[in-house]
Structure formats: C-alpha cells, structure tokens
C-alpha positions in Angstrom: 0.0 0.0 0.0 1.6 3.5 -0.8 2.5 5.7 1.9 0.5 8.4 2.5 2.4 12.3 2.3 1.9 14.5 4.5 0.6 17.9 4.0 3.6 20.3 3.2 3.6 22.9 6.4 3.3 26.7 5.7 6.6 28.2 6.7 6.9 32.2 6.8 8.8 33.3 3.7 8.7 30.0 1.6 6.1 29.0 -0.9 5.8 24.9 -1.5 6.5 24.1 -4.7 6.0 19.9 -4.2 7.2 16.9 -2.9 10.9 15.8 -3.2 11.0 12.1 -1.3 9.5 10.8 1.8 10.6 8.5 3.9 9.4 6.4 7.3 10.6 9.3 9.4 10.9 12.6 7.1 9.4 14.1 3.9 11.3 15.9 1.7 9.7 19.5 0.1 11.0 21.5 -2.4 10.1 25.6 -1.4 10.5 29.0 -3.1 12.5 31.1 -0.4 10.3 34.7 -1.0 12.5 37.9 -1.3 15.8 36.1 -2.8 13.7 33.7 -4.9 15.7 30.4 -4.7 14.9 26.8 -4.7 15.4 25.4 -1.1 15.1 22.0 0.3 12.6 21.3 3.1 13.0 18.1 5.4 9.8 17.8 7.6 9.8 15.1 10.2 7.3 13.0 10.0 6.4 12.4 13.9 5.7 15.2 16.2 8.7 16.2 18.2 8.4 16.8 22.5 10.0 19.8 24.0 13.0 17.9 25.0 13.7 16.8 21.3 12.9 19.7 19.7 15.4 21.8 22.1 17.8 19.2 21.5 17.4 19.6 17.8 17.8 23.2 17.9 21.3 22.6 20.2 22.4 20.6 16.5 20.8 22.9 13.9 22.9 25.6 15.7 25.8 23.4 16.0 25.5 22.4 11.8 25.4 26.6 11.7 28.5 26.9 13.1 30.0 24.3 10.7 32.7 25.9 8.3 31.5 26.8 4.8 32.4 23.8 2.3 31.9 23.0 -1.1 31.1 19.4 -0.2 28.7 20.1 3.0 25.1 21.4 2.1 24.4 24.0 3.0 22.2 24.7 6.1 19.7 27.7 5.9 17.3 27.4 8.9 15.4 25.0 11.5 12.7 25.2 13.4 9.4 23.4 14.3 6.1 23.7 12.4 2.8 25.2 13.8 1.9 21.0 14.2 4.9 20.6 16.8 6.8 18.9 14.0 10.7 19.6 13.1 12.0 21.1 9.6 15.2 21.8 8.7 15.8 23.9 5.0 18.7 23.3 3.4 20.4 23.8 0.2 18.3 22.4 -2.8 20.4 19.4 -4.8 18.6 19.0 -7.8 21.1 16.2 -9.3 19.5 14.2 -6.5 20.9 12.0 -4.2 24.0 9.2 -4.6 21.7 6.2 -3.7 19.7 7.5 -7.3 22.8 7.6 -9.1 24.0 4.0 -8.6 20.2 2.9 -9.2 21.0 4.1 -12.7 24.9 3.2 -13.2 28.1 3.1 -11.4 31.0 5.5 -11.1 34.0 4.9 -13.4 37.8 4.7 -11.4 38.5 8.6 -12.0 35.0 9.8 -11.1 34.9 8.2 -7.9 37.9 9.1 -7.0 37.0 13.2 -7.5 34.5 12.5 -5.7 36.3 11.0 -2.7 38.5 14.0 -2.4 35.8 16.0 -2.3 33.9 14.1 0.5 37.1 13.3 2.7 37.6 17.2 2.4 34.0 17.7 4.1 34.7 14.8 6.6 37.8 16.7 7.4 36.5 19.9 7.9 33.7 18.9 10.4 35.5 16.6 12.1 38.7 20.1 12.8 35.0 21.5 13.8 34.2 18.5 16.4 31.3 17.2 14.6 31.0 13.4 13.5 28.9 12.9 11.2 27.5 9.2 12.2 25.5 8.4 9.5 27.7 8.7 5.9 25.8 7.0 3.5 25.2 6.9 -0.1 21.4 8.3 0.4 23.3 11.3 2.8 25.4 12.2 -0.8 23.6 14.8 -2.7 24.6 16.3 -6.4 24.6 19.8 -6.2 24.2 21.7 -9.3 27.2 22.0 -10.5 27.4 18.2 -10.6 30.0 18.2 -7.5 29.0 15.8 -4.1 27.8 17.3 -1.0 27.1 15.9 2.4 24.2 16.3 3.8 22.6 15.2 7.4 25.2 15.5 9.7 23.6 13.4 12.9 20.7 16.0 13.4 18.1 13.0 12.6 20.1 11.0 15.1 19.8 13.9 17.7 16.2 14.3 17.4 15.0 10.6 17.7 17.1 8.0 19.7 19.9 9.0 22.0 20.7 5.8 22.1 21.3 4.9 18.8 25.2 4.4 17.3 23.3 6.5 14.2 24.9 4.5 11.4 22.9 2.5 9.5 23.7 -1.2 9.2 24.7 -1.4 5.4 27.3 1.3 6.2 27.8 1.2 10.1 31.4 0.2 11.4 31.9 -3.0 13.2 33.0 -1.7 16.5 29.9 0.2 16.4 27.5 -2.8 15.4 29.3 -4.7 18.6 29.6 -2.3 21.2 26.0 0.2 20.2 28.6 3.1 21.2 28.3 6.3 18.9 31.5 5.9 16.7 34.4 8.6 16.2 36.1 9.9 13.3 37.2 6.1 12.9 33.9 5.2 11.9 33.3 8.0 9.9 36.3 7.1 7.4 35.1 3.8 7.4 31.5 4.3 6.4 32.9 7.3 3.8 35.4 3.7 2.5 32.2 2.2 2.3 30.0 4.7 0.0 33.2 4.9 -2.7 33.1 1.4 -2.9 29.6 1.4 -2.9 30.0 3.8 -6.0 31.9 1.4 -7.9 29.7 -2.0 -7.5 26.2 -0.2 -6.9 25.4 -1.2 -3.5 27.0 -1.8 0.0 30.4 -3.9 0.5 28.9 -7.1 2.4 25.4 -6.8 0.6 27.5 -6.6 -3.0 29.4 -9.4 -2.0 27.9 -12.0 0.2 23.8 -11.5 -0.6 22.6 -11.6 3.2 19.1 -12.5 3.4 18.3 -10.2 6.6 19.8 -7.4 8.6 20.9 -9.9 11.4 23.0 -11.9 9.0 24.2 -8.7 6.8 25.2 -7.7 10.6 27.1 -10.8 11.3 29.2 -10.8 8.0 30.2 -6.8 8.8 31.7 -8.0 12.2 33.3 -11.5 11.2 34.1 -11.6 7.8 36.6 -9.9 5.2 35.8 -7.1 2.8 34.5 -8.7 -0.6 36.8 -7.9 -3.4 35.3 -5.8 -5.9 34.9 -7.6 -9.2 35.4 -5.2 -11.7 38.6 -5.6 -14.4 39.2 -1.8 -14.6 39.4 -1.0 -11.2 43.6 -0.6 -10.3 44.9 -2.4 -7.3 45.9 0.7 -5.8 42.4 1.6 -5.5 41.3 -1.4 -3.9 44.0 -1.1 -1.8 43.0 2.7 -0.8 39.3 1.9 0.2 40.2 -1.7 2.2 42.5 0.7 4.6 39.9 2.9 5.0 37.4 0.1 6.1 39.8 -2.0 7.8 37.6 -3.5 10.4 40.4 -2.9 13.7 39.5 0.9 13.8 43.4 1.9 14.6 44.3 0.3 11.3 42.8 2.9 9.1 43.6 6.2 7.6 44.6 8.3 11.4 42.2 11.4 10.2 40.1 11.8 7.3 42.3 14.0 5.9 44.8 11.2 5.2 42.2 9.8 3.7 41.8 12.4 1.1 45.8 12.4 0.8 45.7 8.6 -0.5 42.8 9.2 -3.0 45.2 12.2 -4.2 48.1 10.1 -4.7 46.2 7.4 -6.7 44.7 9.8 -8.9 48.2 11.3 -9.4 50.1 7.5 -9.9 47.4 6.7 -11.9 45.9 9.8 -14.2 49.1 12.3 -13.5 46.4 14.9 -11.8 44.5 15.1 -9.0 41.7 16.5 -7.7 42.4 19.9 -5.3 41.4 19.6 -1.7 39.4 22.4 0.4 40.0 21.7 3.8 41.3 25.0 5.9 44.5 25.5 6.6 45.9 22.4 4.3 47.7 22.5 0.9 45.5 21.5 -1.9 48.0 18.7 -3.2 50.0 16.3 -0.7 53.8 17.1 -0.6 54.9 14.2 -1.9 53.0 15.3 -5.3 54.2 18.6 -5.1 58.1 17.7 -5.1 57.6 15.5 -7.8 56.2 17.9 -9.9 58.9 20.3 -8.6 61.8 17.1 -9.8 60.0 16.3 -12.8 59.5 20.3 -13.7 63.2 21.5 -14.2 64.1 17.7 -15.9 61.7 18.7 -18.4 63.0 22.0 -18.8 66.7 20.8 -19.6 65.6 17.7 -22.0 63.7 20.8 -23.7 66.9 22.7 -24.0 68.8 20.1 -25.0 66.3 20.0 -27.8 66.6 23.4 -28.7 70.9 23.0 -28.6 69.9 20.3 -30.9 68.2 22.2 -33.2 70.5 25.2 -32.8 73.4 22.9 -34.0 71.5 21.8 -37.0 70.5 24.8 -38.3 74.4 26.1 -37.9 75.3 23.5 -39.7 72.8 23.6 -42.4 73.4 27.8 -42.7 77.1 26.8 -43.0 76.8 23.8 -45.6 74.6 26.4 -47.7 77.0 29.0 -47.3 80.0 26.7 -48.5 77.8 25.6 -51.6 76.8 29.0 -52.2 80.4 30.0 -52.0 81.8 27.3 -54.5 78.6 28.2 -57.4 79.6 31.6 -56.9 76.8 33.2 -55.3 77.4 36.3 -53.6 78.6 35.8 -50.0 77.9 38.9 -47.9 74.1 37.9 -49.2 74.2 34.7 -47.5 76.2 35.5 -44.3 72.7 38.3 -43.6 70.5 34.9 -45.0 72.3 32.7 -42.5 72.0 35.3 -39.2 68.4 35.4 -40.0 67.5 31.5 -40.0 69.5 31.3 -36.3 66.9 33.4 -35.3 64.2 32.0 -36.9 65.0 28.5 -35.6 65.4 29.8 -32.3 62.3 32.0 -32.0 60.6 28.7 -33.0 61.3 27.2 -30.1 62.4 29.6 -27.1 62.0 33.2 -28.3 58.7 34.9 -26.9 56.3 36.5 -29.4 54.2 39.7 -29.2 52.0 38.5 -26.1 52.9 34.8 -25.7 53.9 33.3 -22.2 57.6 32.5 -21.2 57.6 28.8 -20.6 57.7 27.9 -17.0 61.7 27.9 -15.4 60.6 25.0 -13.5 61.4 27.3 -10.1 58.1 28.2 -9.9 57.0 27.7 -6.1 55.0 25.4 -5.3 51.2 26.3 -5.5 52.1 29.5 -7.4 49.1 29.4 -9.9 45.7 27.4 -9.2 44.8 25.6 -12.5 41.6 27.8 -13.7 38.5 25.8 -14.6 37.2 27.0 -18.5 34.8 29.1 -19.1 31.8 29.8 -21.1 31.4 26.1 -21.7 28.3 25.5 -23.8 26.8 22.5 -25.6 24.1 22.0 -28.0 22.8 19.3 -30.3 23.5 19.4 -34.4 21.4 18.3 -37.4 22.9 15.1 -37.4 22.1 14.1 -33.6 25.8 14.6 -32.3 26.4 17.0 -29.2 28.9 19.7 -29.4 30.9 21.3 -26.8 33.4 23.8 -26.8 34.7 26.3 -24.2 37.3 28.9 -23.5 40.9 28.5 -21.9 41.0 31.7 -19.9 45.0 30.9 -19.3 46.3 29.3 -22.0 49.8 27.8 -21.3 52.0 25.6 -23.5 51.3 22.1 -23.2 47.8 22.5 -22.2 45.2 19.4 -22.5 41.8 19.1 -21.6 40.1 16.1 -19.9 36.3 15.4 -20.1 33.5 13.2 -19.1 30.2 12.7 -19.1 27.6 12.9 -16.2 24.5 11.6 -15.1 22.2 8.9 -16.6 25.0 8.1 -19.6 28.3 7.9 -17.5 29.8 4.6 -17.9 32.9 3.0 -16.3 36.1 3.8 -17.9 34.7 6.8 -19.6 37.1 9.5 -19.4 39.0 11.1 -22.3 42.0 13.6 -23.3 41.8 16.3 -26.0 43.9 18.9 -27.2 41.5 21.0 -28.5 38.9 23.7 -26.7 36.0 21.2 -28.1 34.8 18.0 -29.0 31.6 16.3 -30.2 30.1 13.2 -29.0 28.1 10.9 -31.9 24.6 11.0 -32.4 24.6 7.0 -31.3 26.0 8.0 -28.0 23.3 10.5 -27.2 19.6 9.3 -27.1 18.8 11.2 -24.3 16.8 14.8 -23.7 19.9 16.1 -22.5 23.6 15.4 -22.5 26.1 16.8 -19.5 30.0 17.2 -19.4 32.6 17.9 -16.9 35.5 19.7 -18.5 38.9 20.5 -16.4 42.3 21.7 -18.0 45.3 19.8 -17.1 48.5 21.6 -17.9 52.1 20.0 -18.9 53.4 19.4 -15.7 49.9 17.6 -14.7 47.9 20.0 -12.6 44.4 20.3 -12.7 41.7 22.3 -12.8 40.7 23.1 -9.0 36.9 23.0 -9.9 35.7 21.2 -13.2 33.2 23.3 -15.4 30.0 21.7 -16.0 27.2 22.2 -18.9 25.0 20.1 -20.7 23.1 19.6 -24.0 19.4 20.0 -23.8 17.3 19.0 -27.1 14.6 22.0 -27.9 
C-alpha cells in the first residue's frame, strides 16, 4: 500500500512548490524562499517532536550553523518546528538528487569516484577540525549539487532528534565496533563508512550486501563484524584503489587512515600515480595537493626543462650547420657571400624563436622554479553544448589561461556515465556521436590539465538540452 504524504507545512517566507521524497521518518519539500527567490530543500519530520527533542534539535541545527563553509557540505539555511509541533530543517536544494539514485542508474568509473572522494574526505575533514561526527555517511546522505560536485548532507541531526541511544549508522554502512559495542563511533567510523559509500559507487550497492547477498539485517550484521571485505569484481578497477578503500574500512578501527584528511591524501596520490592529476582539496588550513605530489612535480618540472633545452641545442646545432653547408655551396657556385652570411643570421633566429624566443604576447615557458602552488589551474569558461542536425552534441569552451602544453580532460555525467569513460583532448571542443546521445539532454565535466599535470581546481559543467 503506498505511503501516504503528509501535507507540506506553511513556513513564513517559503512557498511549497512539491514533494521531493518521503521517507518512514521525514518528507522531503521543495520551497521557493520569498525575497531572494531560490529553490530550497525542506526536510519535515514525519512524527511530532516533544519539548525535550525539539530543544535538542535546535542545540544541533545551531551546532550544523557553526559548521565551516564547504563545497562538499550542504548547506544549512534554517530549522525550526512547524505550527503541528513537528521539526523542519531547510537546506540547500540538490537537484542532481541523491547518490543512492545515481547508482540505481549506473556506477561511477575509477577517476570519477575518485574526484569525488577528495571531495567528500575534504567535508569529513572539515567537520571533524569542527568537532562534529557525522555518524550516519551513506550513499542516500550524498547529494549532487548543481554543478554536478557531491555534498554531504545530514550531519547526525536525525540521530539527535530521535534515539539518544542509537550508534546512528545505518547497518549497510555502520562500522563493526559500532555494530558490537552500540557506542556512537568517532572519526574512525566515519572514514570507514565514507570507505564504504566509494566502494559502494563502484559496485552499486553496499560492500557485504554486494558481496555475500545476506538474506536479513541480522545476517548482513554478522558478516560486517566477522568476515573480510569482498573484493570488488570489476577488471578496470587498479589495485591501488582497492587497496586505498580496504584501509579505510579495515575492520580494527586503529588500522585505518589516522584522520580523514589522510584519507583524502591517498585518494590524491592514486589519482596522481594513476591519471598524472589530482583533484584539489578544500580543507582550511591544508595545501590542496600532498607534498609528496608537489616535489615531484617540482623534480620532474626543471628535468623537463633541460631535456627541452637540449632539444633546442639540438636544433641550434643543426640549423648552424645547415646555414654553413649552404654557405659553403653558395660560395663554391659563386653566389654572392655577404648575401648569404645576412640569409644565414636570420635562420639562427628563426630556428630559435621557433622554439624559445617569446612573441608579441605569448607566455615565457615555466623555469621549473616556480614555487609550489604559485598558480591554481583555472577551470574553463563559457562552456556550452548544443545538439547538431545530425544528432551529435557539441561542446566547446574557453581557456582563460592558455599555457603551452595544455590538454583538456572530459566526461560525461548523469544517466550516460559509464565505467572507464574519461578522455584527453587537445583542443577547446569536441563532439560526442549521435549513437551516444539518445537522451533529452547530454552533460559534461571539462577540467584543464597543464604540462606538468595539474588540474583544474573545480571542473566546469554544462549540458546539452534538445529544444
């Protein structure tokens, strides 16, 4: 029999629009906030909230408001309790929906995941420096903002203001310890159930579900506590990866990453092993790349720079030579020689400026003793995308810091994404055939990646819609 909504409550300064989700205990509204006109989300609990629950809820809404701005936490915009004694909380609206409806569709591909488990480690991080554990990471608590990013969302005020006594994580995704002790989990836990949702991306539901098919909670319970982590069965996930997410769900809590920003760091350094980029971090007060990818780039950086001058002795030597062969031929047929000493001069300078000399406006190349961090990798602009006559999508965009050696790598989001689906081009555009795009709309991801394998902080996103 289908659940029956409940009425939307009239909040001061929203207008409902309609339902989102709903749930056993919460519904889900999507309201017009009056004056600024944006979309907002609108979690209404379900049950009526006592005095003592409701203060306790307002004790975490203010707590979620002091949480440090992030990128990859939702954004919290008020709470309260309806005219009905009920609890809301309104919230950033995610319209890409939530993680859980993703991997009802498709899983993540290698790269994709791993963007996205940078970005999530980097919100763990920062409300864990903030003293808040989250408790309840999950791939239904992972919503896709507009701009096609992850954010976290639900950070233990549900838990708060229903059972005190609950460890807050549900079973799929709860820790061991916590599932044999009922305590409330740390930080430790946290990593472990973030481990859990990336992995989860990859095989499209829970570790122990995905890999031993328990028949009820009590048994999925049981093979969390006492048996391994299933090995993900997929040919073009790395090792390295596999690797990564086990040590974040080890099941001895003091055998995984020591912070959630470790974490992050290992998902950076298997992008970079693997891809030569990685994904910036946001967490206050940390470097956006690890160190250990930073030297590397600063070794790699000034060896690159001498094998390019070597070239360019090369090609200095061979165009002396060639000047000097025609000048000695020139000489012996009798040509005039001041002629060809001016003719000579001017091809030094011509093979030269082909290669080293700086034009009217063009950009030295980098020294390679660049600090560190000097330069954030822009994310293009004015990407666009439409469809052609012949059914293909086209998208091109602007490089508003062109340097030598850039590239550009792209791939596709929502409904169409399939594993493995990443791809390098020079150019600022590319087209994706007609066969590959029966749906109403089409969207992209597009980062730059310059020579010395940076990457775009923030990729740009746009899609194709068919009028």
């Amino acid at each position: 029999m289908t659940q029956q909504v409940p009425q939307p409550p009239r909040l001061a300064g929203y207008s409902y629009v309609r339902v989102l989700g709903h749930g056993s205990t919460a519904t889900v509204y999507l309201y017009r906030q009056q004056g600024i006109e944006r979309d907002v989300a609108v979690k209404v609990s379900v049950e009526q909230v006592d005095g003592r629950i409701a203060d306790a809820f307002r004790a975490e809404a203010r707590a979620m408001a002091a949480l440090p701005s992030h990128p990859s936490i939702l954004s919290t915009y008020d709470a309260g309790v309806t005219d009905d004694g009920r609890y809301y909380l309104v919230f950033e609206y995610a319209p890409g929906g939530t993680l859980k409806d993703v991997l009802c569709d498709h899983v993540l591909d290698v790269p994709h995941m791993l963007s996205m488990g940078v970005h999530l480690a980097g919100a763990v991080a920062t409300a864990h420096r903030a003293g808040i554990v989250h408790r309840d990471i999950k791939t239904s608590n992972v919503l896709i903002t507009g701009q096609q990013l992850p954010a976290l969302a639900d950070f233990g005020i549900a838990v708060t203001a229903y059972d005190h006594s609950s460890t807050g994580y549900s079973l799929p995704w709860a820790p061991p310890e916590t599932l044999r002790t009922g305590g409330a989990g740390g930080e430790a836990a946290d990593i472990y159930s973030l481990g859990a949702v990336l992995y989860a991306s990859l095989v499209g539901t829970s570790p122990f579900e995905y890999g031993y098919h328990p028949k009820t909670a009590k048994e999925l319970a049981k093979l969390i506590m006492t048996q391994p982590l299933p090995t993900i069965q997929r040919n073009d996930v790395p090792t390295a990866v596999c690797e990564t997410l086990a040590r974040a769900m080890a099941a001895n809590a003091d055998d995984r990453y020591p912070s959630a920003l470790a974490f992050a760091r290992a998902l950076q350094q298997v992008q970079f092993e693997l891809y030569g980029h990685a994904t910036s971090l946001s967490v206050e007060g940390a470097d956006p790349y690890p160190a250990s990818i930073v030297r590397r780039q600063i070794t790699e950086r000034p060896l690159a720079a001498r094998q390019r001058g070597r070239y360019r002795k090369a090609w200095m030597v061979v165009g002396i030579t060639v000047a000097l062969l025609t000048l000695f031929l020139a000489v012996f047929m009798g040509f005039v020689l001041p002629g060809l000493d001016t003719h000579a001069s001017g091809n030094q300078t011509v093979v030269e400026g082909s290669h080293g000399a700086l034009r009217n406006g063009e950009r030295p190349e980098p020294t390679g003793n660049e600090p560190p961090g000097a330069s954030v990798v822009p994310s293009p602009q004015q990407l666009s995308g439409s469809f052609a006559e012949n059914g293909a999508a086209h998208f091109h965009w602007r490089n508003p810091d062109p340097r030598e050696g850039d590239t550009y790598v792209w791939s596709r989001i929502g409904a169409a994404t399939t594993p493995g689906a990443s791809h390098v081009v020079d150019s600022t555009e590319f087209n994706i055939p007609a066969d590959q795009t029966n749906q109403a709309q089409v969207c992209v991801r597009v980062s730059i990646v310059r020579a010395d394998r940076s990457m775009s902080a923030q990729p740009a996103t746009a899609c194709a819609v068919r009028k």
